[in-house]
Structure formats: C-alpha cells, structure tokens
N, C-alpha and C positions, 0 to 999 in steps of 0.2 A: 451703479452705486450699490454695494453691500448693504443686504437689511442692516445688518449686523454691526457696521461701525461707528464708532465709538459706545459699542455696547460697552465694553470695560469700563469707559470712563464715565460714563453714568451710572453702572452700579456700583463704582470703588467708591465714587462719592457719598451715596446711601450707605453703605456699607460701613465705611469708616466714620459716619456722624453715627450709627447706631453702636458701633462698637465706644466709642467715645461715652455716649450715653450711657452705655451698661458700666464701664471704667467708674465713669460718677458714681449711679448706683453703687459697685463696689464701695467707692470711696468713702459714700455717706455709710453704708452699711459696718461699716469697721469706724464710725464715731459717735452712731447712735446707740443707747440701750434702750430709748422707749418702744414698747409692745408696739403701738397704734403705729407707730412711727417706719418700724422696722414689716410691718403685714407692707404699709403702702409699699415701702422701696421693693419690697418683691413682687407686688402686682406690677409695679412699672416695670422693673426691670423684665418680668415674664411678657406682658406684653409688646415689649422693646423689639425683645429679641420675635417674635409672632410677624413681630407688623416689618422687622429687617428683612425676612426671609419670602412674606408676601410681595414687599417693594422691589425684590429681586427679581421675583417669579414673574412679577408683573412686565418689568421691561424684557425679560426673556419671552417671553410671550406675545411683546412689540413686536420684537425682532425675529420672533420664529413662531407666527400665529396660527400655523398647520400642526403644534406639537400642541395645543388646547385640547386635551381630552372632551371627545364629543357629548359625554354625558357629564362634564361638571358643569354646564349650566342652562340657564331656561333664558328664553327671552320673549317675552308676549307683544303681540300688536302695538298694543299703547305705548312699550317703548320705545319700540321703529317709527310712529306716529310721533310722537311727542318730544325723542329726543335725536333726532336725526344727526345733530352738531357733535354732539357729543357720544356717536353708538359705539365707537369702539373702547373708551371706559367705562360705560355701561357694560359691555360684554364681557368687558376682563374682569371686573367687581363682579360680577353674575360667575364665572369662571372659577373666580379664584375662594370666591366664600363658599361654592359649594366642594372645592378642595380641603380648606381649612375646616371646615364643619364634618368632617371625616373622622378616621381614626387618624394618628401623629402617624404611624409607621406607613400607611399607605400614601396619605400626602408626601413625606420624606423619600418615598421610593420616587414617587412623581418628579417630585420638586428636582433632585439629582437625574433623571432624566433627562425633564429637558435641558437642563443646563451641560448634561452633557457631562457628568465628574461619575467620580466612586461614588458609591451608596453609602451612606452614612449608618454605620453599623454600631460606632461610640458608642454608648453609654443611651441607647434610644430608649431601652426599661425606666432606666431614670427621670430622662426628659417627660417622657408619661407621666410616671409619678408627679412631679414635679409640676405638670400642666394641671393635672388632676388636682394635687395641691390648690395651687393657684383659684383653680374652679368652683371649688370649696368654700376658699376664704371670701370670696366674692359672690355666692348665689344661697351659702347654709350657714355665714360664719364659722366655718372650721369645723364645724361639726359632719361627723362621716356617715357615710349613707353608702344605701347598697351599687350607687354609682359607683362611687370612688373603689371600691370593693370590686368592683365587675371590671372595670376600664385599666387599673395598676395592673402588673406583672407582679408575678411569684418573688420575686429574685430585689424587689424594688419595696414593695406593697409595706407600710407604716401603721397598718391595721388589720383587723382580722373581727369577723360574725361579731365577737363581743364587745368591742368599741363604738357600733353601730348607736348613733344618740348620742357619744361622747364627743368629746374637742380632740380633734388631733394632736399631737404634739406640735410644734413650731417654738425655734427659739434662733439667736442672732446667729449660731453657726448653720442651722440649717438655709437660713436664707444666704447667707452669704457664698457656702457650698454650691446652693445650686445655680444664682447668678451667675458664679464661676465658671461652672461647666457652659452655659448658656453662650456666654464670652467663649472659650473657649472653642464649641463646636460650630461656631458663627466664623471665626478666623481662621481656624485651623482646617477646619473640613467641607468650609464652603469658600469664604476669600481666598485663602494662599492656593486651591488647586485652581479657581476660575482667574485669577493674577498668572496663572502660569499656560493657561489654555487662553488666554484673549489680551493679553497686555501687550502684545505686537501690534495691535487695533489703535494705535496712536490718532490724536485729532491729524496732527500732518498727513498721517498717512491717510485719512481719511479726504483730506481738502485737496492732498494729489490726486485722489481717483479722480474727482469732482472736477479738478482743473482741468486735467486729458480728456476727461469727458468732453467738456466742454467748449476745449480750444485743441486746434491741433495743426495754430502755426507755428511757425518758429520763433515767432518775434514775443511770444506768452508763453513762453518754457517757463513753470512755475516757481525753479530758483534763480530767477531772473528777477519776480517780485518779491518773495516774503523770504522773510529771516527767521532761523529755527533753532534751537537750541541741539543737543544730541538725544535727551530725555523726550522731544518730540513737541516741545512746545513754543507754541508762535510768541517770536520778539518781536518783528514790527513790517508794517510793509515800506519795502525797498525805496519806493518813488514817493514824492510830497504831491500834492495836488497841482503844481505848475508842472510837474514832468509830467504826471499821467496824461494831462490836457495836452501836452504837445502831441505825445502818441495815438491818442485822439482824431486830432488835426491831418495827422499825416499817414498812420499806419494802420489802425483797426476799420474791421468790414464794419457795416452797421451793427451784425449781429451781434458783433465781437464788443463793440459800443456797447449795446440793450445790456448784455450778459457781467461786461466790469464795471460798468456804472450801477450796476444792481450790487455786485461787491464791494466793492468800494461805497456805496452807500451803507451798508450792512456792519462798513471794517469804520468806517470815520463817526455814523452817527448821520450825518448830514450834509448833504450835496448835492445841489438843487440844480444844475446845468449843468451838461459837459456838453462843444459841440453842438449844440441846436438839440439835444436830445433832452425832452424834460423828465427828470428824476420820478417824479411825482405824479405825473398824470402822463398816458401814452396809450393808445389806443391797441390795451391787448388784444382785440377783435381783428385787428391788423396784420396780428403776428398769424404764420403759419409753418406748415410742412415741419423741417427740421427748427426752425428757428423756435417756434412754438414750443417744442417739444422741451431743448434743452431750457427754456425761458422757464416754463412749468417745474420743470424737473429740479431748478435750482430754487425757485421760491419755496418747495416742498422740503429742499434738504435744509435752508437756511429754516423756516418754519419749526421743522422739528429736530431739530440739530443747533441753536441760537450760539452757543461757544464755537460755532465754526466760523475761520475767517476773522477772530476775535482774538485780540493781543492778550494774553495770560497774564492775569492779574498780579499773580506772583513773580512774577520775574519781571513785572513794568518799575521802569528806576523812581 
C-alpha cells in the first residue's frame, strides 16, 4: 500500500472548504463599509489562507514523514511520556509551528518542496506585506513599528522611518486586494499543480491496491464486487448480503472470510455473523504468519483511510 494514496483526495477536500471560505470573505468584503467590520474579514481571511496551506503540509507530511526538516522541531520526554496515543500529531504541530514561526519566503520554499511543485515565486513581497499587515492589526492595532519596517520588502513596504507610531493606512480596497491575491495563490499555485501531479490517486485506485494485496484468487477479482463510476467513485457493492453468505459457505479460505467480513462490515455499518465467524469478537492472538499480517494491514488502512470501501455520498440515489 502507497503512503501516498488518496493523498489528493484528502487535501482537495481541505483545500477547496478554505478556498470556499476565502470566496465568502470576498463576498462579505465587497458588502460591508464598516472599519471594525472589514479589519476582522481580513484577519480571517489571512489566517484562512495560513491554516489552508499548514493543513496541506500537514497530510503531506502524513504521507511523506522523511521530508520533516530535522530541525523544525523539538519534542521533550514528557511528550513521548504523556502522549504516546497521539505522538505523531504532536510531532507534526511541533514541525510545522516551528515552520510557520519563520520567515513566509523560507517556509514557501519548504512547503513547495515537499509537495513536490514549482516554487511559488508570485507576488511573495506582497503576501509579506500583507502577513506583516495582518500582524499589526492584531498585536499594535495598526500602528507600525520597526517590525513591520524590518520584515516588508522594498518593492511592497506601505511605510517608512516616519510613520513609525502612526496607523497604517487600511481601507475596504486594500483588504479586498489582498484576500484576492490569497485566493488566488492558494488555487492557482498550489491546488491546480498538486490536482495535476496526484489526482490519478483515485480512492478505486487506491481500494484496488488493497484488494490484490489482499486476495489473489480468482473467485475476488475486485470488479467482480464493487461498482465505480469513471471519475473513480464507488456506487455500490455488487452482492446483497444472501449472496456474500453463500460465497461464504462454499468458496472463501478462512482467511479470505476474517478479511471480507471486515469489509463488508466496514461497507454496510453492521454484520454480526457470517459462517461461524463472529464480526465482533475473534481471537486476534489466533491470527498469524501471513494472515495476521494482511488482517493488521487492513485495519490500519480502513483506520486511517475511513472513506475507503465507502459508497460516495454524492452519487448515492
């Protein structure tokens, strides 16, 4: 099984809910004129777009945990101690705030790395500014300081020595402006190349690996059972629960039992016998050799993988 699949489809998802959310922002942004009104939609929308491109990095990071640059982050005793259940989000939060807690341009060099695209070269002066902004309106009220002065680019920068103590400018076009860009460099320079480098990562294609893995007789060719659209999404499984049982009955090893009765409980919700085997309670300590193996192996993909093996909401009648 691929680290990697359905990596696409878990961050188009994220992806396109933050892009959605920025949309809004726009939206409200072009019907409000109040001040107060118009600072919040820009902090949201700035940290909209902050927390899209962490939740990115973060499942790329899932999926390819050797590309963690070794010094973005710490992790002390007490955490390994304390949070045993939960250490590989702990790691990635340790990872990724000491990323983000950076300069924008070296985290963007990062971030485009691991994922593997162009470097995002756009309009990065700006987005600076713009964070810098942001920083501002939230930690001095607006008012600029030799941060903002130090951290802006030439080319970008909305103040100078003498404004130092004063309010920066801000007004409904600037916010609007730079949400834009935000939108913009989230779709254009990070969705549309990773949609074109990973959108072959279909869930079928991913539930085929798993099937072959798994089975490899003839009587479980996998478009034997499930039904697929051509966009790659599961319509429905082939057999109703009196056919599965016959096959049951007559044709699977035991193994073959443990393994589709685990899918098939996974794909219905609930199925409590098949055959003498119970759903629900079975003496994993029983299972070995290969059997164990692939048993583990599928609990771990259905665990973290839960729309596998799972009828796509959108196309159910």
């Amino acid at each position: 099984m691929k680290r990697n699949f359905l990596l696409w489809n878990i961050v188009k998802n994220k992806a396109d809910t933050s892009i959605q959310e920025i949309e809004n922002v726009l939206y409200q942004l072009k019907t409000n004129e109040n001040k107060i009104v118009l600072k919040s939609l820009f902090v949201y929308g700035v940290s909209t777009f902050e927390n899209a491109l962490s939740d990115i990095l973060k499942e790329f990071f899932k999926a390819f945990p050797e590309k963690i640059p070794e010094s973005s982050f710490s992790f002390s005793k007490e955490h390994i101690i304390n949070n045993t259940d939960i250490i590989l989000d702990i790691f990635l939060e340790s990872a990724i705030n000491k990323l983000t807690y950076g300069s924008l341009e070296k985290y963007l060099s990062t971030f485009t790395q691991v994922l593997a695209i162009d470097k995002i070269e756009q309009d990065i002066d700006k987005l600076i500014e713009i964070k810098e902004t942001r920083n501002l309106m939230v930690h001095n009220n607006l008012i600029v300081n030799s941060i903002y002065l130090s951290k802006c680019k030439p080319s970008c920068i909305r103040a100078d020595e003498k404004k130092i103590s004063k309010e920066l400018p801000f007004d409904k076009d600037y916010a609007y402006n730079s949400i834009e860009l935000c939108a913009i460099i989230l779709r254009d320079c990070i969705v549309i190349p990773l949609e074109k480098k990973y959108n072959s990562y279909t869930k079928i294609k991913a539930m085929k690996e798993i099937w072959e893995y798994l089975f490899n007789s003839l009587i479980l060719e996998f478009d034997d059972y499930w039904e697929y659209d051509k966009l790659g999404n599961l319509k429905s499984f082939k057999l109703d629960e009196e056919d599965i049982m016959s096959y049951f009955k007559i044709s699977f090893s035991t193994t073959e039992k443990i393994l589709v009765s685990q899918i098939m409980l996974h794909y219905w919700g609930s199925l409590r016998n098949i055959d003498g085997i119970s759903i629900d309670i079975f003496n994993i300590n029983a299972l070995y050799g290969e059997r164990k193996d692939k048993f583990f192996y599928l609990q771990n993909a259905l665990l973290r993988y839960p729309q596998l093996f799972k009828q796509d909401i959108s196309i159910k009648n």
